[in-house]
C-alpha positions in Angstrom: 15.9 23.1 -13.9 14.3 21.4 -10.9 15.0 22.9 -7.4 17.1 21.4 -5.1 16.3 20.9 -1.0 18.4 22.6 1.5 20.5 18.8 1.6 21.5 19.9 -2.3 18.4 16.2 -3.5 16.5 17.1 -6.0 12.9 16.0 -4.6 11.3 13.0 -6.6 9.1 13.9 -9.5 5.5 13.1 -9.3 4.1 10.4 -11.8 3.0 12.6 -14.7 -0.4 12.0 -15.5 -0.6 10.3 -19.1 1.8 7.6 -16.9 -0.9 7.6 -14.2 -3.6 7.3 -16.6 -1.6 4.6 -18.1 -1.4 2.6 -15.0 -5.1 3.0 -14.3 -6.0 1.4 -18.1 -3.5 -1.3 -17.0 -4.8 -2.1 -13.5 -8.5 -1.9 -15.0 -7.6 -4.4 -17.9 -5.6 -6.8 -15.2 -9.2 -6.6 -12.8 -11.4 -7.4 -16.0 -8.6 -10.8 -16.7 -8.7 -11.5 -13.0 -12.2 -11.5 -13.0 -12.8 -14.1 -16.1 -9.6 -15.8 -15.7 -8.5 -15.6 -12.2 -5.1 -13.9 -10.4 -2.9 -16.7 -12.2 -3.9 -15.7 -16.0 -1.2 -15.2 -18.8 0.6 -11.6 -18.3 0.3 -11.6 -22.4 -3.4 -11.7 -22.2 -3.8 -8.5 -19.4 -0.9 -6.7 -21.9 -3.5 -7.2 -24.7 -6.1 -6.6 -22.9 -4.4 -3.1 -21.9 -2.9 -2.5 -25.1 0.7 -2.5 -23.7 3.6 -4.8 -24.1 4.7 -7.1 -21.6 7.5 -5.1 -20.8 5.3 -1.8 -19.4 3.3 -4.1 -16.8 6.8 -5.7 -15.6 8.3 -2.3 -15.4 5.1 -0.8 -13.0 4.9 -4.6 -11.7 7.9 -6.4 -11.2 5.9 -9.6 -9.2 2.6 -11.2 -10.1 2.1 -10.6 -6.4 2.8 -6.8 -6.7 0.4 -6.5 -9.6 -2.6 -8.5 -7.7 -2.3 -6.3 -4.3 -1.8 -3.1 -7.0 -5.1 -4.4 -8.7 -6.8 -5.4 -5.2 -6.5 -1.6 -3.8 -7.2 -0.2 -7.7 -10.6 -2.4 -7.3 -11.7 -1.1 -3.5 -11.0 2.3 -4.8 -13.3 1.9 -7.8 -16.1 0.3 -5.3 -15.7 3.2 -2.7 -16.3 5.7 -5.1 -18.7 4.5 -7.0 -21.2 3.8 -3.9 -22.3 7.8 -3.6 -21.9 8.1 -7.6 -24.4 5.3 -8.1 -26.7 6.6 -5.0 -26.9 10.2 -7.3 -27.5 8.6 -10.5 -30.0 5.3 -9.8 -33.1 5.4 -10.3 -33.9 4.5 -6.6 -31.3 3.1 -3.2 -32.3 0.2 -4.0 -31.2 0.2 -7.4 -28.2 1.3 -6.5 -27.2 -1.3 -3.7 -28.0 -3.8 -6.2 -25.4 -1.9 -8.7 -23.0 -1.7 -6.4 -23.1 -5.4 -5.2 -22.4 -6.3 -8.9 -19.1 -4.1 -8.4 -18.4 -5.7 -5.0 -19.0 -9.4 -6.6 -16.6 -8.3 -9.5 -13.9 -7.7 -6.7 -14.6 -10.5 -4.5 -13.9 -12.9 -7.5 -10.2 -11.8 -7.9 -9.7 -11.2 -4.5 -9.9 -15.0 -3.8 -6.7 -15.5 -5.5 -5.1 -12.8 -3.4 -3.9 -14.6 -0.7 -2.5 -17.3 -3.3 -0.8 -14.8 -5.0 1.1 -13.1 -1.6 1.8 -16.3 -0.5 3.7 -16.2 2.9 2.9 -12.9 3.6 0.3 -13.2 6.3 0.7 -9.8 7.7 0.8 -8.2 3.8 -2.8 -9.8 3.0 -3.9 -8.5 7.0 -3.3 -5.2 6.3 -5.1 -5.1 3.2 -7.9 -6.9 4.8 -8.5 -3.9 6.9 -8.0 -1.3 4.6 -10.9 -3.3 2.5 -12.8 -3.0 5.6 -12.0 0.4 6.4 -13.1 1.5 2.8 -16.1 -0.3 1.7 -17.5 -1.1 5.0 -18.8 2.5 5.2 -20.2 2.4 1.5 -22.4 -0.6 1.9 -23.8 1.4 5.1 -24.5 4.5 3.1 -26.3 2.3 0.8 -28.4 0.4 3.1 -29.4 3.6 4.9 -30.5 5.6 1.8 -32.7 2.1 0.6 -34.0 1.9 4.7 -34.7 5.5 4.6 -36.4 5.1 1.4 -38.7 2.2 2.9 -37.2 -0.1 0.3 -35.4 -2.4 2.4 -36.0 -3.5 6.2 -34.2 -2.1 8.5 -31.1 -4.5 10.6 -29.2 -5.2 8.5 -25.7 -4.8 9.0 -23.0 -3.4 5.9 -20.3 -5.8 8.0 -23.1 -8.3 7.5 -24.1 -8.0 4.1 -21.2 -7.9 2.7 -20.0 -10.8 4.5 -22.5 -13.1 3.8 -21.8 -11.9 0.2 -18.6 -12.8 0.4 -19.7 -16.6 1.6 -21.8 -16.8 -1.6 -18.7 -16.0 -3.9 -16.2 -18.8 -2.3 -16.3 -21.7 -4.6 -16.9 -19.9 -8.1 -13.5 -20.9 -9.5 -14.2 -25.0 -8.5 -17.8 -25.5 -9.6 -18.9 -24.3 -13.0 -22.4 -25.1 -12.2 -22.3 -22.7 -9.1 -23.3 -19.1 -10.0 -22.9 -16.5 -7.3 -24.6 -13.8 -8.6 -28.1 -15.7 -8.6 -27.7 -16.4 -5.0 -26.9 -12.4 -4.3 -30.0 -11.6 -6.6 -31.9 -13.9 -3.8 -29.8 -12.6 -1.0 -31.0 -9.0 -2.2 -34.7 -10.2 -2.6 -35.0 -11.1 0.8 -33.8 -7.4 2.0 -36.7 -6.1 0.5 -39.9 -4.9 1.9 -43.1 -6.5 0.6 -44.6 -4.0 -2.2 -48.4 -3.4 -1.8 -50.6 -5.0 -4.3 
């Protein structure tokens, strides 16, 4: 029997965690649609993409615009976490800035469509704006130091900066189909580097 607070409510249960696992699967599958097919795909094809009927994403989503900002944060959480992981794991900083770019390109696609997909809500998209900041800023930093430190990469160059002008290379994917971001990142990355000796 659950216990009660001194006011006689019964507190509110925690999401168990198969459900929270569920949601993750869900949110990931959504990202992986947003990515190919942009913010306004089908709900069908993220439910078959997740493996869950139509009805579970409406029940944890009950607005396309709840499900993009759910997705959005599910996204900066994977790319601030996976900044030291990749730093432990690659073969060199370097190696794993360019890793991690990939990640941040990934969420820079669908987050295009976010301010679509909120609409109005100026002050909604704001706030996420500087949570974004807040999170991945630091990240991109950690990253540049380690590839700096390394003597991989030249030193001045802003996170803020980086990811920026990354973000300036992404606009205009959706409207072009001969424009391919990721080549110009690959170049934008190329010119970080020091010159290897011969």
């Amino acid at each position: 029997m659950p216990s009660t607070s001194p006011s006689g409510e019964v507190p509110a249960r925690t999401k168990r965690a198969d459900a929270v696992r569920n949601q993750q699967t869900l949110l990931t599958a959504a990202a992986e649609v947003f990515v190919t097919s942009g913010v306004d795909a089908p709900i069908r094809e993220i439910a078959a993409r997740a493996g869950v009927g139509m009805g579970t994403i409406y029940r944890h989503f009950p607005t396309r615009a709840d499900l993009v900002v759910a997705v959005y944060r599910h996204q900066v959480e994977a790319c601030a976490e996976a900044g030291p992981s990749l730093l432990a794991a690659a073969d060199s900083p370097f190696a794993a800035l360019r890793q991690w770019v990939d990640l941040f390109v990934d969420f820079l696609v669908t987050k295009h469509g976010l301010a679509n997909a909120l609409q109005s809500d100026s002050t909604g998209f704001e706030a996420l704006h500087s949570y974004f900041l807040d999170r991945l800023v630091p990240v991109c930093a950690q990253l540049l130091d380690a590839a700096v430190e390394a003597d991989e990469i030249r030193p001045g160059t802003a996170a803020y900066e980086l990811m920026r002008g990354i973000g300036n290379l992404c606009v205009g994917r959706d409207s072009d189909p001969r424009y391919d971001p990721r080549r110009l990142v690959d170049l934008l990355l190329g010119g970080l580097r020091r010159a290897q000796p011969s």
